[in-house]
C-alpha positions in Angstrom: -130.0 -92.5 195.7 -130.7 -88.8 195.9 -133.2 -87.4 197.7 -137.3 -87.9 197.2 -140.3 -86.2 198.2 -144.0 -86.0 197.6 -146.0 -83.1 197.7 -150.2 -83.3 196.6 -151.6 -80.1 196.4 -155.4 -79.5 195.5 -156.0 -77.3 192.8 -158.6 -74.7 191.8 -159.2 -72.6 188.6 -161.5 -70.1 191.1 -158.5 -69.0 193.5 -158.3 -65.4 192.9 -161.3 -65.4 191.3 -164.0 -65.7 193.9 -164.2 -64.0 197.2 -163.7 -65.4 200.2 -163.4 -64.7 203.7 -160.7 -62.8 204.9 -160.3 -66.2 207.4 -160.3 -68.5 205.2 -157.6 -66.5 202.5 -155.5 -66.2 205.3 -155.5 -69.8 206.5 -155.2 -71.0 203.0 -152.7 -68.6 202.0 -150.6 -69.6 204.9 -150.5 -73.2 204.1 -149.2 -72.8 200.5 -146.4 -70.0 201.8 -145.4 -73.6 203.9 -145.2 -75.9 200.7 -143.5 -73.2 199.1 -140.8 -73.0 201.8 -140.4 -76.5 201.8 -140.3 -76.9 197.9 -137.6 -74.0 198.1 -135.6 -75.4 200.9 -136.0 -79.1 199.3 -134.3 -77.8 195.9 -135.5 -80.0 193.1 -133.4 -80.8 190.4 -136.6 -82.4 188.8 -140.3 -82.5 189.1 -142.5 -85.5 188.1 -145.9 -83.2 187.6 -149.1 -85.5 187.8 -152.6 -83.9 187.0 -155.6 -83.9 184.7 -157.1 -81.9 182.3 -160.1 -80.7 181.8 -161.3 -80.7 178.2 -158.1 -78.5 176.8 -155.6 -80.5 175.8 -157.4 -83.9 175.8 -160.5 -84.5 174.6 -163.1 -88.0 174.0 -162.1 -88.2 170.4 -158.7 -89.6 171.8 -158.9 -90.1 175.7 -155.8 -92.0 177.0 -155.7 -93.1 180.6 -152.6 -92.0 181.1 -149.8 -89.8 179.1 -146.7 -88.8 179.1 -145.2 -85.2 177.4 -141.8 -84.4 176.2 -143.2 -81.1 175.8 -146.0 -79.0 177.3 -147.7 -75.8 176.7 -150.3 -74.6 179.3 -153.1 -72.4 177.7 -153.4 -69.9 180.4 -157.3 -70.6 181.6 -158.3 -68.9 184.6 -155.4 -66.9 186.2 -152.6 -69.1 185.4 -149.9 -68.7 182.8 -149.3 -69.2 179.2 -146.7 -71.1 177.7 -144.2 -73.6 178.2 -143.4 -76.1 180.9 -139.6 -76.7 181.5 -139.8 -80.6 180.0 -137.0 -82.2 180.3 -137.8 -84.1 177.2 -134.7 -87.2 176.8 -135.6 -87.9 181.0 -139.7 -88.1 179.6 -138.6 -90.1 177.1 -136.7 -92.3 179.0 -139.6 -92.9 181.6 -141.6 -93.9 179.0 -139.0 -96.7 177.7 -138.6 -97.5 181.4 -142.4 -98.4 181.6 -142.6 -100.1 178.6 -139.8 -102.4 179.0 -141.7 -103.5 182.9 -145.6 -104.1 180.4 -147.1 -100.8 181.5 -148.5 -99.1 178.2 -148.6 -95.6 178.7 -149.5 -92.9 175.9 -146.5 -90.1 174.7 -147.4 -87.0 173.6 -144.7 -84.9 172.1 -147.3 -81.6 172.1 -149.6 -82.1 175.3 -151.3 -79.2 176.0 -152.3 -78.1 179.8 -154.2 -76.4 181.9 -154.3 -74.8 185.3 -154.1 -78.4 186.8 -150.4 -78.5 185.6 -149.7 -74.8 185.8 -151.2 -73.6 189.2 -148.9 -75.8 191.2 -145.6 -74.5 189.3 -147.4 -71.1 189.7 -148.2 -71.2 193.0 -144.6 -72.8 194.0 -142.6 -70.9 191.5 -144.3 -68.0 190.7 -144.8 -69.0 187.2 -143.4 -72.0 184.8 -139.7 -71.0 185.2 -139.0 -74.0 187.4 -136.9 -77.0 187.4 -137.3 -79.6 185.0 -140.4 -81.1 184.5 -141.6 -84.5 183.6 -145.5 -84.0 182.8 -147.6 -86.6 183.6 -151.5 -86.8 182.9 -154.2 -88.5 184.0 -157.2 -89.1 182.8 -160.2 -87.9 185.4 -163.3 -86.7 183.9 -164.1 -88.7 181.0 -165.4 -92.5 181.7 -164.7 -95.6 181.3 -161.2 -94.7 180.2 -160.8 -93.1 184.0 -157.8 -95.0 185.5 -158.3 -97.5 188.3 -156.6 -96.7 192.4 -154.8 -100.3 191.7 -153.5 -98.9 188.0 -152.6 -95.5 189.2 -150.5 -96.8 192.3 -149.0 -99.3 189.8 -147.5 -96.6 188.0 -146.2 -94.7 190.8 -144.5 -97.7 191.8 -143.2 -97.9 188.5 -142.7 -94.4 188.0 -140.6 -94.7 191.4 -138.4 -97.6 190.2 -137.2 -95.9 187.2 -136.2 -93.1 189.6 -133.8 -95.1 191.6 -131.3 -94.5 188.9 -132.0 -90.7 188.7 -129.2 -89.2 190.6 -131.1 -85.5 190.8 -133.2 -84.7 193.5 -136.7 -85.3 192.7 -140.2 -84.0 194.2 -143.5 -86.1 192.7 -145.8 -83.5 192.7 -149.7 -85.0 192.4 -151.9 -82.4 191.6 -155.9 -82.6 191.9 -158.9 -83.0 193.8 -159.8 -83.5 196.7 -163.8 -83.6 196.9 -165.8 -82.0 194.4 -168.3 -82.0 191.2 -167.6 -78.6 189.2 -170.1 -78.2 186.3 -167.7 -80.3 183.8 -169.7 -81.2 180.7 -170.4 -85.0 180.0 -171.2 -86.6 177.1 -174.5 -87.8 178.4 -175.8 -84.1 178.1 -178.5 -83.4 175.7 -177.1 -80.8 173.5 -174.6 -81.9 170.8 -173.0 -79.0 170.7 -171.7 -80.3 173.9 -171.0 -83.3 173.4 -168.9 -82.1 170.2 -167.0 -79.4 173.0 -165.9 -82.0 174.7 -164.5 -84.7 172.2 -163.3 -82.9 169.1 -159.9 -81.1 169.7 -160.1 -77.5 169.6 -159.2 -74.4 171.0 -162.1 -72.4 172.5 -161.7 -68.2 171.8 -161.2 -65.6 173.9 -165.5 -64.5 174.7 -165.6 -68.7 174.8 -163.2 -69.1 176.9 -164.5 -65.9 179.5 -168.0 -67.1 179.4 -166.6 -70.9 180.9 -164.8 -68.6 183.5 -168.1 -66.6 184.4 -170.2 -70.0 184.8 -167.9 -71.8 186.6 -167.4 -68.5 189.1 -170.9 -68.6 189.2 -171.4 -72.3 190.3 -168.5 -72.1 193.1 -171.0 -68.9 194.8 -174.1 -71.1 194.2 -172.7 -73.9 195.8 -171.3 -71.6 198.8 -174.7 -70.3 199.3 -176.3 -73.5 199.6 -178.5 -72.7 196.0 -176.7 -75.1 194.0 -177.7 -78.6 193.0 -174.2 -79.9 192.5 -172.5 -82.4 195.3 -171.4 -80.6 198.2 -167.7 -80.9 199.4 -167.4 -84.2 201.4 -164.2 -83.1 204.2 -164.9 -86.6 206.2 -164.3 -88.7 202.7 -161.0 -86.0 202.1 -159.3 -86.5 205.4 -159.6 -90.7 205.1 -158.1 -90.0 201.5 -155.2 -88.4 203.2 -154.9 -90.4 206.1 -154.3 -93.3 203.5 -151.4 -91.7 201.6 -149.8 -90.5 204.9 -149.9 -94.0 205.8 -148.1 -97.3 205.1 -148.3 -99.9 202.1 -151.2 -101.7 204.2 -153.4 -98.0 204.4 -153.1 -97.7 200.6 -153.9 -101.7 200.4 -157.2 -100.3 201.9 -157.2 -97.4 199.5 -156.7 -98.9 196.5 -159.9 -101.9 197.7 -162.4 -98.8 197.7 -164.9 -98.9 194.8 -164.8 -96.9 191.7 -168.5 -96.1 192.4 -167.9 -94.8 195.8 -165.2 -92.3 194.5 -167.7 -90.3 192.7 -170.5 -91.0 195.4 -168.8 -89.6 198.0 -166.3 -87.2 197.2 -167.9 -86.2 193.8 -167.4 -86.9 189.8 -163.7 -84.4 189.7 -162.7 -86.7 192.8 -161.2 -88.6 190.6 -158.2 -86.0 190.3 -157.2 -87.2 193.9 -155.7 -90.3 192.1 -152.8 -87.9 191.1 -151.6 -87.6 194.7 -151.9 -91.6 194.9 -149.5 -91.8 191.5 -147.4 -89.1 192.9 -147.2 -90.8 196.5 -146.9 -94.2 195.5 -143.5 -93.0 193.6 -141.6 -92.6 197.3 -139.3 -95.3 197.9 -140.1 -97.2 201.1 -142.8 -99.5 202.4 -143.2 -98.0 205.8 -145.0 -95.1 207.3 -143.1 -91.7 205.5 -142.5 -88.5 207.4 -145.7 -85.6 207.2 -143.5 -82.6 207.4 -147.1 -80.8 206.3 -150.6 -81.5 206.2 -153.2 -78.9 205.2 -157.0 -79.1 204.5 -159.7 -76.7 204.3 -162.8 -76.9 202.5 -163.9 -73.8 200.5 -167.3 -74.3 198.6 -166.8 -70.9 196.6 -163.5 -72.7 194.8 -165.5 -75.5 194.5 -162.9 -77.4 196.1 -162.1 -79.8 198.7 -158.2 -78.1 199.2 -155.4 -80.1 200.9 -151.9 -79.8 200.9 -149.2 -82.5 202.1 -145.4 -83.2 202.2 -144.2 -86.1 202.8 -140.5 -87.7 202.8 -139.3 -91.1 202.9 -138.4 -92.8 205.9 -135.6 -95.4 205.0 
């Protein structure tokens, strides 16, 4: 079997955006330099991309739990790129027979359409979508019921990961999301129908629409730095036990995967459901014992309105 690794990385539509202190750039700079050395010096032949979306490709008219593209175009929100992700289409294809054939029913999408939870990873990694092939992988976090379950999301990992032992490539599972944090993401419990029509009929928002999202959202991430915001502050206590788990053994994500659905948005806030992307992702590695944390990274930065960890880890067989 070739070689596997797994790599979550938080992400952040405000990075760029926002100020913040020269400190923190630095410090946070310095750890995605390391995950880009060791995604350069790892050399994947393939990528399996988890991440969510947030109300641009999929919306509540049609909310699937989980999906799988043979194609993918990111819309370029915030400061991340347009276009299209390097699918490898037959191997996405094939994953999706593969989890079929072992009874887990997983959506296909032939057309997904991302956003900056798929791109800014490959961005950040790659300087832009030119990377190796891609499988794409989404998961549903911000739209309930329909959110996936820890058990269900490290069942398909584990799934994910047996299908891989017959890819010969060298693979990194890449989970993208979270940690701790409630951006202002529209539900369909607000008042205004307009809303509530935003956020479950498909469309594509225009250019003022799409700056005026940008402008509240930059907004929020400095009233929530300042201490003037009503949203749930960052939770870095609830973060590092979420990371201790996946750096941990099948037993610590036992005890992951017994934590309450409730609890999840309690404590690390309603978007900390996109930390169930690193769980997929990690629970792909082959191996039941402890793997090897060649980096572990956290930092929390209330102007990106994000809890923001990075981690490699590698097998130990």
């Amino acid at each position: 079997m070739s070689a596997r690794a797994f790599l979550g990385m938080s992400h952040t539509p405000l990075m760029g955006l926002n100020p913040i202190s020269p400190a923190v750039e630095r410090e946070l700079q310095g750890a995605i330099a390391a995950a880009r050395e060791q995604a350069l010096a790892f050399k994947p032949e393939l990528i399996v991309l988890v991440a969510p979306d947030h109300y641009n490709g999929f919306f509540n008219e049609l909310m699937p739990p989980f999906c799988v593209g043979t194609q993918a175009h990111s819309v370029g929100d915030y400061l991340t790129p347009p276009g299209d992700l390097n699918v490898d289409a037959t191997a996405a294809e094939a994953l999706v027979h593969s989890l079929m054939e072992a009874d887990f029913d997983v959506a296909l999408s032939r057309r997904m359409q991302v956003d900056h939870g798929f791109a800014q990873p490959l961005q950040l990694l790659w300087g832009g979508l030119e990377t190796p092939p891609v499988i794409p992988v989404f998961l549903n976090a911000v739209a309930p019921p329909g959110i996936p379950r820890l058990r269900r999301c490290r069942a398909l990992g584990e799934a994910i990961g047996r299908f891989m032992q017959g890819e010969k490539r060298r693979t990194l599972f890449i989970g993208s999301g979270g940690l701790s944090h409630e951006p202002p993401v529209p539900m369909l419990s607000d008042p205004d129908p307009a809303v509530r029509d935003r956020i479950t009929l498909r469309q594509n928002p225009t250019a003022a629409e799409r700056e005026a999202k940008t402008q509240r959202v930059m907004a929020a991430g400095m009233a929530l730095a300042s201490g003037q915001s009503a949203m749930k502050a960052l939770n870095p206590a609830w973060d590092q036990r979420w990371m201790d788990a996946l750096a941990g053994d099948s037993t610590a994500l036992d005890a992951l995967c017994a934590m309450t659905e409730d609890s999840i948005a309690q404590e690390g806030g309603r978007s900390a459901h996109e930390s169930k992307s690193w769980l997929v992702a990690r629970s792909a590695l082959p191996g039941l014992g402890t793997p090897r944390c060649i980096q572990r990274h956290y930092q929390a930065i209330p102007e990106y309105i994000a809890g923001f960890g990075v981690m490699w880890l590698e097998p130990t067989l």
